[in-house]
N, C-alpha and C positions, 0 to 999 in steps of 0.2 A: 593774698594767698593763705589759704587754712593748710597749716600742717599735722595730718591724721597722727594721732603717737602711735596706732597699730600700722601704719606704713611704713613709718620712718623702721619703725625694730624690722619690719617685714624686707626693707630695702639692706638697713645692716646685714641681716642673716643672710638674702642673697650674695653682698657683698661678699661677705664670710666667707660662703660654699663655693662661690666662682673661684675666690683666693686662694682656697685649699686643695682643689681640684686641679687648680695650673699647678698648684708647688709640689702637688704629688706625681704629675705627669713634666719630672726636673729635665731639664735641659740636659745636654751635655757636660761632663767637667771637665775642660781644658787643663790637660796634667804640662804642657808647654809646648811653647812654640820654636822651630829650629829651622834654620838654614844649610843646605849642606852643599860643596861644589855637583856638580856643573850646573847650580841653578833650577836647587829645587827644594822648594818651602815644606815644610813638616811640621804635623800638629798632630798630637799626641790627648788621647781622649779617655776617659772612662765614660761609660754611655750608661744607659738603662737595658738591664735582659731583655732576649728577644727572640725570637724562633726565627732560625734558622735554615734554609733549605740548600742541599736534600736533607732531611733532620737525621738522618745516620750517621751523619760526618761529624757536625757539631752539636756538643752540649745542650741539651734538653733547655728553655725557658725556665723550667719546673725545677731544676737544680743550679740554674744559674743566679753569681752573685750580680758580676755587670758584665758588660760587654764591652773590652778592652780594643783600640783603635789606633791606629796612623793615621793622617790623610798624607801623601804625597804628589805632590804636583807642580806642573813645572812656573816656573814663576818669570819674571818680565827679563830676566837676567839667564836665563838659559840658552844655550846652544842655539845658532839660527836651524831653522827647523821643529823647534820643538813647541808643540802649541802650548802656548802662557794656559795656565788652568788646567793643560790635560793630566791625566794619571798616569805616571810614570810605574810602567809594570815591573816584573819578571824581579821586584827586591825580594832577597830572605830578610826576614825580620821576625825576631824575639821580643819577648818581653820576660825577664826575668822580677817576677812580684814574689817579696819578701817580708813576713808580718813580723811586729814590730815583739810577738813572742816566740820569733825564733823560726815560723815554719815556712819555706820559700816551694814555690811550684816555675816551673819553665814552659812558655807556650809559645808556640812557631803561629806568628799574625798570618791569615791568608786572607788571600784578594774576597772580597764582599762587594756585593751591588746593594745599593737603595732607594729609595727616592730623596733622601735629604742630600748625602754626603756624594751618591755616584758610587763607583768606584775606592774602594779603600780597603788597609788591610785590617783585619779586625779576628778577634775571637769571641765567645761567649765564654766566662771562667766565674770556677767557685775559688773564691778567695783562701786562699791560704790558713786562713784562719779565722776570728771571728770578725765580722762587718763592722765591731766596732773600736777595732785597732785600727792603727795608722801602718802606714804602707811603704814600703822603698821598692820601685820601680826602675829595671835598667831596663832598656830597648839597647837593639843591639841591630843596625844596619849594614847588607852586607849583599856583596854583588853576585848578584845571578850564578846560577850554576854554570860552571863552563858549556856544555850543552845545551843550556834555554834559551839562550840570547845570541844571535852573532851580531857583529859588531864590522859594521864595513869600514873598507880602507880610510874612508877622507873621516869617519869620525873618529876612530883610532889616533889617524894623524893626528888630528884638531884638540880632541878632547881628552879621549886614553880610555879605562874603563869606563861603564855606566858609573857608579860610586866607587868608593873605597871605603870598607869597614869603618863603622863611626858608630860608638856606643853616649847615649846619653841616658843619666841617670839624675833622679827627683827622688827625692826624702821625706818622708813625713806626711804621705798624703793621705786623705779620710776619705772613706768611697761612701762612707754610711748612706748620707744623702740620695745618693746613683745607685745603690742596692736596695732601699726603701722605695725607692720611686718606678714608675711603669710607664710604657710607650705608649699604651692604651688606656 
């Protein structure tokens, strides 16, 4: 076998640009993972901006840093009835993000569709401060308004509310990565 020296560099440079290309279209950042009763799994995201529909409601792509995430869904240890995987609706949920010089914003997650994730609760947000500060992040989980949800007898019995208020909070996270990076 002859190996061309204009191939081989031709083959690195592709290598290159493929490599650069996935790392600029970044995955998700997994900010953590949590458990909360009655048996339902939470994962907590910083995402890549993204447009949003109806675009009135939520933040512009063009001025957003990342696109801040939940998943909630129910898990193998939930309530009989509750299908393993589904989204568990009707939660309020906060994210209270706070830069590491001082400036903090508060945003109420609401329900998003996609095609990766389904269902989830999510915002699009410009960071508090500059994208290349680190981050403290509280989510703040908390049960439906008394009028969105009724809640029938045998599961009251059984379970009690959907949730009970449960805040969890992560220190020192760097979104740079997920603010640099694009969907598309």
């Amino acid at each position: 076998m002859v190996v061309n020296k204009k191939n081989t560099i031709l083959f690195f440079y592709s290598a290159l640009f493929i490599f650069s290309s996935v790392h600029a279209l970044a995955a998700e950042m997994i900010i953590g993972e949590e458990n909360i009763p009655p048996g339902i799994n939470l994962v907590f995201e910083g995402a890549p901006k993204d447009t949003v529909h109806p675009k009135q409601y939520f933040l512009a792509e063009s001025v957003t840093d990342i696109h801040i995430e939940m998943l909630a869904n129910w898990s193998d240890e939930a309530p009989h009835g509750s299908p393993a995987g589904g989204f568990v609706a009707y939660l309020e949920v906060t994210a209270n993000i706070k830069g590491s010089g001082g400036n903090e914003i508060k945003v109420k997650l609401t329900p998003h569709l996609n095609m990766s994730d389904n269902l989830h609760y999510a915002q699009n947000i410009k960071l508090p401060g500059e994208i290349d500060e680190v981050y403290d992040v509280t989510f703040t989980i908390s049960p439906p308004k008394d009028d969105q949800l009724g809640i029938h007898y045998d599961w009251n019995d059984e379970v009690g509310p959907l949730v009970n208020e449960t805040v969890f909070e992560y220190k020192n996270l760097d979104f740079k990565e997920i603010a640099l990076s694009s969907r598309r």
